[in-house]
N, CA and C of each residue as an Amber inpcrd file, in Angstrom:
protein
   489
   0.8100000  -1.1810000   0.0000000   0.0000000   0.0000000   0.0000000
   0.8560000   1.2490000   0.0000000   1.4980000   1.2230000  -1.1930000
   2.3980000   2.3660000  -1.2830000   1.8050000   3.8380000  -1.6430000
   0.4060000   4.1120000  -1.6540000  -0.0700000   5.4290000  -1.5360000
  -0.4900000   5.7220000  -0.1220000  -0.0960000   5.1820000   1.1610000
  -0.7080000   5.7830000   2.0050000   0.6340000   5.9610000   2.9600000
   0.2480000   6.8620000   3.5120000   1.3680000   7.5000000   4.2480000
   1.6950000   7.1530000   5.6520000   0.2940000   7.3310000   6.6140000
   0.2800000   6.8610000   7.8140000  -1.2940000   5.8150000   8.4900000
  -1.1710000   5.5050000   9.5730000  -2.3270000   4.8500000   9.9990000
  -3.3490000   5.4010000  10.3480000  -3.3300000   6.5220000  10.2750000
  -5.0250000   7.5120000  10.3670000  -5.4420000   7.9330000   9.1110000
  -4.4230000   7.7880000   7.7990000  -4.9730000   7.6790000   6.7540000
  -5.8730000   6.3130000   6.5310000  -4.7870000   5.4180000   6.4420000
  -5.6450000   3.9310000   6.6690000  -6.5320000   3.9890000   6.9530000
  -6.7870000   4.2010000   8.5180000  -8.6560000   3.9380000   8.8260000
  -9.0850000   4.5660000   8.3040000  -9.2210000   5.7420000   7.6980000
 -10.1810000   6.7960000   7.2340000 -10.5570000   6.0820000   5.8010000
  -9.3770000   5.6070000   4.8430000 -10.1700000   5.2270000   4.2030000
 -10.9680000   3.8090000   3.8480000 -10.5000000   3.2460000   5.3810000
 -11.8370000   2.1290000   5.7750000 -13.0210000   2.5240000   5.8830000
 -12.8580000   3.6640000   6.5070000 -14.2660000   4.1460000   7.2660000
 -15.0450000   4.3550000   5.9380000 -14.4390000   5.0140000   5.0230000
 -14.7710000   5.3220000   3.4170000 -15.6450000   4.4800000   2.9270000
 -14.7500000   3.5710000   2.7510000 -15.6490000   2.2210000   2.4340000
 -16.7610000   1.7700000   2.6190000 -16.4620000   1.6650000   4.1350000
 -17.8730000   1.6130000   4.7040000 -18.9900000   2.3570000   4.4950000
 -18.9230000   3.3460000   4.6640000 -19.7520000   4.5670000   3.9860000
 -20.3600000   4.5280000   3.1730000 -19.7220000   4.3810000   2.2640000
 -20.4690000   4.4380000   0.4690000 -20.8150000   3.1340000   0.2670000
 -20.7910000   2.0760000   1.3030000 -21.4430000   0.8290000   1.2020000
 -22.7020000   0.6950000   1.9670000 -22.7070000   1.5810000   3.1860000
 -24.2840000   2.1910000   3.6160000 -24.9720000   3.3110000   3.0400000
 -24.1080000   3.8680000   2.6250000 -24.9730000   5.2090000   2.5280000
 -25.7400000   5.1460000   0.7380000 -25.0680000   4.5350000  -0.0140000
 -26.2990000   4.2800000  -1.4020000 -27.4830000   3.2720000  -1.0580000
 -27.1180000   2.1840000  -0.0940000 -28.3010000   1.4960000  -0.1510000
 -29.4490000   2.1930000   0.8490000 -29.0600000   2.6530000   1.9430000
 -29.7610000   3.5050000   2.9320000 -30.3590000   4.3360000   1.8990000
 -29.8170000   5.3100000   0.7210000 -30.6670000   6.6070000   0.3010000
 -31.5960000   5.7320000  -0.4000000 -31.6270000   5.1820000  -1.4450000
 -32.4650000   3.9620000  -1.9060000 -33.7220000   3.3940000  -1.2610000
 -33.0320000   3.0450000  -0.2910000 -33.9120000   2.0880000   0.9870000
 -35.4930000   3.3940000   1.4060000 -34.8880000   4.4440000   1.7720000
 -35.2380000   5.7420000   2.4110000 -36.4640000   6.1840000   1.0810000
 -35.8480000   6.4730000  -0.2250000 -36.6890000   6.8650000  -1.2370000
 -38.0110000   5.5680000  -0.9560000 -37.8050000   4.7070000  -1.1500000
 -38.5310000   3.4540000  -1.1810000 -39.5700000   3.5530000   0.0300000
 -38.8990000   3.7360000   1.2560000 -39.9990000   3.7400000   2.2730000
 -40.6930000   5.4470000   2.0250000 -40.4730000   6.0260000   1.9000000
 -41.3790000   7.1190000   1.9540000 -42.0500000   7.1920000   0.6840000
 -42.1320000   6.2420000  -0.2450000 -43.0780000   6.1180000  -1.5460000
 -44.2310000   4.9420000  -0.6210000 -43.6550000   4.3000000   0.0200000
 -44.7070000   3.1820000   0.2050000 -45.6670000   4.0970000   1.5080000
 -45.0160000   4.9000000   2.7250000 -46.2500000   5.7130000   3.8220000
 -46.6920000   6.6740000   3.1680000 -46.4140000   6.9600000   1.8830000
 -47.4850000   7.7760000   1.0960000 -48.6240000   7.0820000  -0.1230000
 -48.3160000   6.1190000   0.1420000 -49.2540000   5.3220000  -0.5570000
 -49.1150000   5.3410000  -2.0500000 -47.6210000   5.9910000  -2.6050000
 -47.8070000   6.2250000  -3.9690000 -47.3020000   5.1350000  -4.6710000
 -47.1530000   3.8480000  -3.8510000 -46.2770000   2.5230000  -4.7230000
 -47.3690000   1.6500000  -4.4780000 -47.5930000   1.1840000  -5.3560000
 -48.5370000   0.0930000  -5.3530000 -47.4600000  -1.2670000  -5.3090000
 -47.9500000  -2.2950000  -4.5670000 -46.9820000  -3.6400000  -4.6320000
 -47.3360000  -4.4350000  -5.7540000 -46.2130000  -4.6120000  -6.2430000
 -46.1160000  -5.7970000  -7.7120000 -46.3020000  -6.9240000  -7.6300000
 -46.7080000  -7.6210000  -6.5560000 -46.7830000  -9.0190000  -6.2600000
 -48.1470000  -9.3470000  -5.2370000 -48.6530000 -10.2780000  -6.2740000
 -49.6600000 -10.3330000  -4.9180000 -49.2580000 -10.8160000  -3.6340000
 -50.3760000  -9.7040000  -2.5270000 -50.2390000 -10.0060000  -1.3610000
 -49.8670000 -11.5160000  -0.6290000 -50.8060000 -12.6510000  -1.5560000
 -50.6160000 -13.9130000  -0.6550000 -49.0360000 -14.2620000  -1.1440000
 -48.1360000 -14.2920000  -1.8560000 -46.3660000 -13.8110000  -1.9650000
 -45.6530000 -13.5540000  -0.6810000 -46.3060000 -12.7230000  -0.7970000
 -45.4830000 -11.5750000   0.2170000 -44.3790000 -12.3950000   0.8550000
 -45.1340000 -13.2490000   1.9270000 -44.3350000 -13.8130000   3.0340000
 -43.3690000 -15.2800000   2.2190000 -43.5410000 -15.6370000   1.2520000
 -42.6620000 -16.4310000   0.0680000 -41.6050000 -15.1920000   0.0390000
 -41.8690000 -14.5570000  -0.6390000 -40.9540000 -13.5260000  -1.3400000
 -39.1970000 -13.2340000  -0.0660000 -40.5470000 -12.9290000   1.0980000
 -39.7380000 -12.2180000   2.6610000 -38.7520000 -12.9980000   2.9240000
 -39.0610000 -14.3510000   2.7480000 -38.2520000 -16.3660000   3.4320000
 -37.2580000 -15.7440000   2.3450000 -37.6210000 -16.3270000   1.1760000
 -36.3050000 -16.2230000  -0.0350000 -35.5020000 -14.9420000  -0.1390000
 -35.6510000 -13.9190000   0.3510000 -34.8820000 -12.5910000   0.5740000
 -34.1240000 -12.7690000   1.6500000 -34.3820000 -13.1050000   2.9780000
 -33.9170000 -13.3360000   3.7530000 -32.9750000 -14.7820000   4.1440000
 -32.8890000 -15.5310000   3.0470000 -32.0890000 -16.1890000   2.9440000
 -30.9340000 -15.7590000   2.0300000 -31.8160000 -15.4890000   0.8780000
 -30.8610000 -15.1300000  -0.0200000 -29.3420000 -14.2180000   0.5510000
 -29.8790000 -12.9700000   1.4550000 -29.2120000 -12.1660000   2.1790000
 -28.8790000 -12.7760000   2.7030000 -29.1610000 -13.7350000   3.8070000
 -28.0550000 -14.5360000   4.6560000 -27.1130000 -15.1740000   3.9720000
 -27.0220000 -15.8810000   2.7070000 -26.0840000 -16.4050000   2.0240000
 -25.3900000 -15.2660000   1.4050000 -25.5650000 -14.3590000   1.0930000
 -24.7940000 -13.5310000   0.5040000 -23.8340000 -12.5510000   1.7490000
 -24.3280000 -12.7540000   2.8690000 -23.3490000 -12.0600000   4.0460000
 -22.3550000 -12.8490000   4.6740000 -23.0570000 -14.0240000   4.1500000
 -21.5570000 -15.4150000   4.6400000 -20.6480000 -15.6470000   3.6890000
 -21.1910000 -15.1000000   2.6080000 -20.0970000 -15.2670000   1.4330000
 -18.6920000 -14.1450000   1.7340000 -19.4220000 -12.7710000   2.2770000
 -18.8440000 -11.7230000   2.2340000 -17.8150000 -12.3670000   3.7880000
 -18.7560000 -12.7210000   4.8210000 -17.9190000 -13.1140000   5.7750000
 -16.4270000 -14.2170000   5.7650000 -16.9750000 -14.5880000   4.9780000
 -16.2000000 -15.6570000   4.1850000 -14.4270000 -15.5940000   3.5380000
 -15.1150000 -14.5350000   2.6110000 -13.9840000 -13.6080000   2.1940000
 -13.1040000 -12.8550000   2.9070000 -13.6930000 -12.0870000   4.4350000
 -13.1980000 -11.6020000   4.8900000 -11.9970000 -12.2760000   5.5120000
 -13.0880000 -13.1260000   6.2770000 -11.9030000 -14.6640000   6.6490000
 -10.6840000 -14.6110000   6.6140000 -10.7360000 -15.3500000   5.0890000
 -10.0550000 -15.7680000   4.6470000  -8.5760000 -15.0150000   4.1990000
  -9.1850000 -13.3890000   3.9430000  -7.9670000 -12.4360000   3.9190000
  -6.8800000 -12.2380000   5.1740000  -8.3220000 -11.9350000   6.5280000
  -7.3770000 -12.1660000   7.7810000  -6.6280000 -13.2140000   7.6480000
  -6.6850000 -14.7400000   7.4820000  -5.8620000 -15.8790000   7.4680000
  -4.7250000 -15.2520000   6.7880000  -4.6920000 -15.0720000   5.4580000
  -3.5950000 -14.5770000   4.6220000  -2.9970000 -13.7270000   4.9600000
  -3.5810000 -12.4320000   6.1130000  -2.4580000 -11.6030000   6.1980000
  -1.4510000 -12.1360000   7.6370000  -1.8640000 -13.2170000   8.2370000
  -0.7230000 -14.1150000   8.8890000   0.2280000 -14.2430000   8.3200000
   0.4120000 -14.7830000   6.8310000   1.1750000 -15.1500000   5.9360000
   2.8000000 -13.9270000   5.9850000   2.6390000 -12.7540000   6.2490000
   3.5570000 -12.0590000   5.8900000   3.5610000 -11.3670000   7.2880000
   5.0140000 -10.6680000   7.3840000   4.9450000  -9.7180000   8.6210000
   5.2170000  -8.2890000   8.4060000   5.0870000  -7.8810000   6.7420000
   5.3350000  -6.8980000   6.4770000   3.9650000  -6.0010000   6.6160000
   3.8020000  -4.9350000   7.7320000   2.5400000  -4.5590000   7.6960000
   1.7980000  -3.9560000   6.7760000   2.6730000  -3.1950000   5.4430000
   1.3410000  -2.4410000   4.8690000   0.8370000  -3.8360000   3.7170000
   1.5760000  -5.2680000   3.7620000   0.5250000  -6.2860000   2.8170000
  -0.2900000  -6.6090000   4.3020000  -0.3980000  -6.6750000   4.9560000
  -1.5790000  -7.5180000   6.1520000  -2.2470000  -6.4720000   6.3370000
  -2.1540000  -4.7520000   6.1850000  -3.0670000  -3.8270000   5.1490000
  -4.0900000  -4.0540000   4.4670000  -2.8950000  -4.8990000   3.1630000
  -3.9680000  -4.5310000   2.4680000  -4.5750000  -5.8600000   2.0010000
  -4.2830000  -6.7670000   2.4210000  -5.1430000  -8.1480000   2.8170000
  -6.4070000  -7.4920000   3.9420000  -6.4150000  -6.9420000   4.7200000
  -7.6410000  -6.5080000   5.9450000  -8.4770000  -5.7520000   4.8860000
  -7.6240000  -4.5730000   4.2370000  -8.3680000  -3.5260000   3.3880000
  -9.6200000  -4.6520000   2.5510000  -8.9780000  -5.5930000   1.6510000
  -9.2400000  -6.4470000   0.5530000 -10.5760000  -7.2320000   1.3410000
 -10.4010000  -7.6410000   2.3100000 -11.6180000  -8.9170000   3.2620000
 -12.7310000  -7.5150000   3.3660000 -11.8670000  -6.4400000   4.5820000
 -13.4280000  -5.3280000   4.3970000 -14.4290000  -4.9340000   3.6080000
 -13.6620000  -4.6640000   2.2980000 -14.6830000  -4.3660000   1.0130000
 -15.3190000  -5.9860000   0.9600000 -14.8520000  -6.5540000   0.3090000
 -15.8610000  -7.7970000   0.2270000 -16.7360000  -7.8880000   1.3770000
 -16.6310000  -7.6040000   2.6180000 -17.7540000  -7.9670000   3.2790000
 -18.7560000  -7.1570000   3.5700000 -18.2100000  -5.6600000   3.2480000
 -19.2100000  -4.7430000   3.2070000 -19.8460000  -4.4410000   1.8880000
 -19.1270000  -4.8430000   0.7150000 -19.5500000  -5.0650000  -0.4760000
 -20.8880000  -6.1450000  -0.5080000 -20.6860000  -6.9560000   0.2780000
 -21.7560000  -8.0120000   0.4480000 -23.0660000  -7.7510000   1.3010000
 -22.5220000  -6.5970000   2.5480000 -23.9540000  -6.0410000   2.8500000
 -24.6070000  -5.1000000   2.1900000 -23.7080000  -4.2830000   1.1980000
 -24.7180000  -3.9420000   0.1150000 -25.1620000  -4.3620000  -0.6630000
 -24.9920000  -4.9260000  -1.0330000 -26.0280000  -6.4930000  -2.0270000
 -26.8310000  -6.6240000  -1.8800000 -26.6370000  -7.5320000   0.1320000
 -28.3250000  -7.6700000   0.4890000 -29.0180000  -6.7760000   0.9730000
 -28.6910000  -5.3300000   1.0080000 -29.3800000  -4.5800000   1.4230000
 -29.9380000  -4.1610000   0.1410000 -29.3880000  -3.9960000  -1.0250000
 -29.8570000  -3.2460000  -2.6280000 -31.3290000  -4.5610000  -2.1670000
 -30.7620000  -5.9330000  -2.2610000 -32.0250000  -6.6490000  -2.1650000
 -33.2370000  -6.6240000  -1.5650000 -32.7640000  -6.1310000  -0.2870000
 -33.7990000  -5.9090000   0.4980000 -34.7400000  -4.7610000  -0.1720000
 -33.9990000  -3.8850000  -0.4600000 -34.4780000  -2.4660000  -0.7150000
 -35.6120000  -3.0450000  -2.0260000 -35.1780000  -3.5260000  -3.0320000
 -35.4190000  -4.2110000  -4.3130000 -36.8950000  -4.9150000  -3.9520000
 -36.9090000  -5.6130000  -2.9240000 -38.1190000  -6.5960000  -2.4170000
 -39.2120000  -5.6160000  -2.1950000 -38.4770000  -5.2280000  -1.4170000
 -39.5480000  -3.9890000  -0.2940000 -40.1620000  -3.2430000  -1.5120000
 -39.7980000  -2.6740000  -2.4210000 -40.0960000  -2.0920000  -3.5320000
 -41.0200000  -2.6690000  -4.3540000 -41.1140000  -3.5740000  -4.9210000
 -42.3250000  -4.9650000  -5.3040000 -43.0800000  -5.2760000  -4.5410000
 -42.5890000  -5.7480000  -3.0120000 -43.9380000  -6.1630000  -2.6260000
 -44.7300000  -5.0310000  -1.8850000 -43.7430000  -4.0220000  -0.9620000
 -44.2720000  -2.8290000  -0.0320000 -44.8810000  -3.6090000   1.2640000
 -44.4190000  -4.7690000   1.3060000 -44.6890000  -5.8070000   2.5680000
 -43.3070000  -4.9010000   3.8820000 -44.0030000  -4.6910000   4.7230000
 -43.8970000  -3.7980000   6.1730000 -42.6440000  -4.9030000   7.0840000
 -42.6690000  -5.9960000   6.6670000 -41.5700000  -6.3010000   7.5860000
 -39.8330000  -6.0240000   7.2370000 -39.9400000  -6.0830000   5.0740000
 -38.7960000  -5.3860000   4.9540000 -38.0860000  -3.9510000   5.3830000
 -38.8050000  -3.8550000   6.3330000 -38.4110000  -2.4110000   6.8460000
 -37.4680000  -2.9590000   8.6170000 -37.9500000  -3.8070000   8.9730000
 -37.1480000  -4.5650000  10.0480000 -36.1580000  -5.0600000   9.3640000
 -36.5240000  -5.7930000   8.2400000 -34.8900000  -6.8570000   7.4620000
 -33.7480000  -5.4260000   7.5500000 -34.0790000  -4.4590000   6.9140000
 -33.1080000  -3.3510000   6.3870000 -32.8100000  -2.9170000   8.1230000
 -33.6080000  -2.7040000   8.7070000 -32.9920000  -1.9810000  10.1700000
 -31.7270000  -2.7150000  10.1360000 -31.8370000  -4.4900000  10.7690000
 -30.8570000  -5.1400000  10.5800000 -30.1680000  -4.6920000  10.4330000
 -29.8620000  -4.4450000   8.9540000 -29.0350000  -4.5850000   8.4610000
 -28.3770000  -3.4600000   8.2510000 -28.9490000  -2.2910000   8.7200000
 -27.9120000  -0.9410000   8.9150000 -27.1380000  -1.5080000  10.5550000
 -28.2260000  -2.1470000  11.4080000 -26.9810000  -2.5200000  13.0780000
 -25.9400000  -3.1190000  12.4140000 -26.1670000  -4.2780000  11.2300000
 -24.8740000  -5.0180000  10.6190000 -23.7040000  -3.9690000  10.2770000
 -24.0590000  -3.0360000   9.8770000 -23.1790000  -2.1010000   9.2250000
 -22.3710000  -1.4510000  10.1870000 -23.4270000  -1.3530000  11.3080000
 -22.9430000  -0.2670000  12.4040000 -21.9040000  -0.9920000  13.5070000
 -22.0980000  -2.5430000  13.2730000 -21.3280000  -3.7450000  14.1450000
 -20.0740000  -3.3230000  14.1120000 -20.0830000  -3.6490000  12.7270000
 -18.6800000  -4.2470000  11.8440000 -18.3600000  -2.9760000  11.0650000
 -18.5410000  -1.5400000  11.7440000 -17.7320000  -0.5430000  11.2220000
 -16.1230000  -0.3470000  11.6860000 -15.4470000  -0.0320000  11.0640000
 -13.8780000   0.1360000  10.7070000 -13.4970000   0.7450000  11.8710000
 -12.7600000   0.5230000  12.8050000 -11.8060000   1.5550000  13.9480000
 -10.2260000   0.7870000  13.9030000  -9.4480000   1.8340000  14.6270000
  -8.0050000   1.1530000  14.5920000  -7.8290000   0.2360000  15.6270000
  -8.8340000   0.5250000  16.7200000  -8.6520000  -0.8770000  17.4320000
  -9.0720000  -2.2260000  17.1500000  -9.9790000  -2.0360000  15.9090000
 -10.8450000  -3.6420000  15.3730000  -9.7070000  -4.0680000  14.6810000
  -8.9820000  -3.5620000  13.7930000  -8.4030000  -3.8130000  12.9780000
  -6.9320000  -4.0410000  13.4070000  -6.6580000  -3.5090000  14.9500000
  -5.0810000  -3.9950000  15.4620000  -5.4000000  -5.5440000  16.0270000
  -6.6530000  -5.7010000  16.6110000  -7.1230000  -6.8150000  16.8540000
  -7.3650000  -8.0910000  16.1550000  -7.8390000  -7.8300000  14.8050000
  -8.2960000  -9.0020000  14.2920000  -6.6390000  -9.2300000  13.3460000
  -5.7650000  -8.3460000  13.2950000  -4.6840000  -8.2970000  12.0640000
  -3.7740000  -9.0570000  13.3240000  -4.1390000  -8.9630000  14.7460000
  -2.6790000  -9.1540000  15.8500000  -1.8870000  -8.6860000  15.8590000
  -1.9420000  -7.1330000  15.8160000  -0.6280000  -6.5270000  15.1730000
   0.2220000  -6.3770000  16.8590000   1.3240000  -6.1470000  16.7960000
   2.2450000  -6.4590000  17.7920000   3.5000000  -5.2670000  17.7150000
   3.3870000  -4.8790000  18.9820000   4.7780000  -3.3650000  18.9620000
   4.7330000  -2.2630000  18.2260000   5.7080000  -1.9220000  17.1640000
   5.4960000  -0.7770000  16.3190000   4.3360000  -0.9270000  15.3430000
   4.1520000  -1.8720000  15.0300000   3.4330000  -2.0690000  13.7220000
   1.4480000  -1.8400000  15.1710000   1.3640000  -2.0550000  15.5310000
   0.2230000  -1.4830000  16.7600000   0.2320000  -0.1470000  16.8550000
   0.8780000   0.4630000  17.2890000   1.3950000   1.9490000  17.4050000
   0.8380000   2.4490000  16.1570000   1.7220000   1.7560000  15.1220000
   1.2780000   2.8410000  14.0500000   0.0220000   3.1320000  13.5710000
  -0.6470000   1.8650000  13.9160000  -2.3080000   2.1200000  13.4640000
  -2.7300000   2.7400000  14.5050000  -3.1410000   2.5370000  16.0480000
  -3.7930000   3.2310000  17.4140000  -3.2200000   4.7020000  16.9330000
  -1.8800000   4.9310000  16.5460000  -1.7060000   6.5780000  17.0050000
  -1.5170000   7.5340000  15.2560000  -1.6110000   6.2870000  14.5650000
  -1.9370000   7.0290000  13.5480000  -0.3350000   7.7350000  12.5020000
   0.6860000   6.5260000  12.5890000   1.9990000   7.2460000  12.6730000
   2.1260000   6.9950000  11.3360000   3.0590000   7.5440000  10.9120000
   3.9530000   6.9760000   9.5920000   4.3290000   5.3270000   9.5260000
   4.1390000   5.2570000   8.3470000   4.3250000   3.3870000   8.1230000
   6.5540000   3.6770000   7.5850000
């Protein structure tokens, strides 16, 4: 990660990430619910659906957040592999997007459902799934933690130093 300078750059542009991985499906989500308490969306699916539609969304999303979890995984594993910190960087960087890449997916989905059917419980699925967002948002202590970072290479992310 030879464009970044220090470790408060780093998180910031985790936090980035994160961001623009809540914040398009949230504005979306938001347009969507205030078309449906104004009554101006009619639902595309008949009502007896609905709760079909809700099961298969809500799976679907669960498989698609284990995929992302998955990925993430698997990057942490890999950045064991080396002790040079800015690749176990950008192995952490690489797992984050995929897994927040993956809660926007199922949230576009959710949003997508809710939109067709205007069935009232996709409005709980999406809460969810902004706490998901809000769980597993980016700080330098999640990330000295799950990477194990140890001595200087700790330092530099908590205080934000030059790599």
């Amino acid at each position: 990660m030879p464009e970044l300078l220090n470790g408060k750059e780093y998180i910031r542009k985790l936090v980035t990430i994160a961001y623009l991985n809540v914040g398009f499906p949230l504005l979306l989500f938001i347009w969507v619910y205030l078309e449906v308490t104004a009554d101006l969306l009619p639902s595309s699916i008949d009502p007896a659906y609905h709760l079909t539609v809700f099961i298969s969304v809500l799976l679907l999303s669960l498989a698609i957040i284990l995929v992302g979890l998955r990925k993430y995984k698997l990057q942490i594993m890999l950045s064991g592999t080396t002790d040079r910190l800015t690749e176990k960087l950008a192995y952490y960087k690489k797992g984050l997007t995929a897994r927040f890449v993956s809660y926007a997916i199922a949230a576009f989905i959710i949003t997508v459902a809710y939109y067709l059917t205007t069935f009232r419980p996709f409005e709980a699925l999406f809460g969810i799934m902004i706490v998901l967002f809000s769980i597993h948002s980016p700080n330098a202590r999640r990330v000295v933690a799950h990477l194990k970072l140890k001595n200087e290479d700790r330092l530099i992310i908590l205080e934000g130093r030059d790599f």
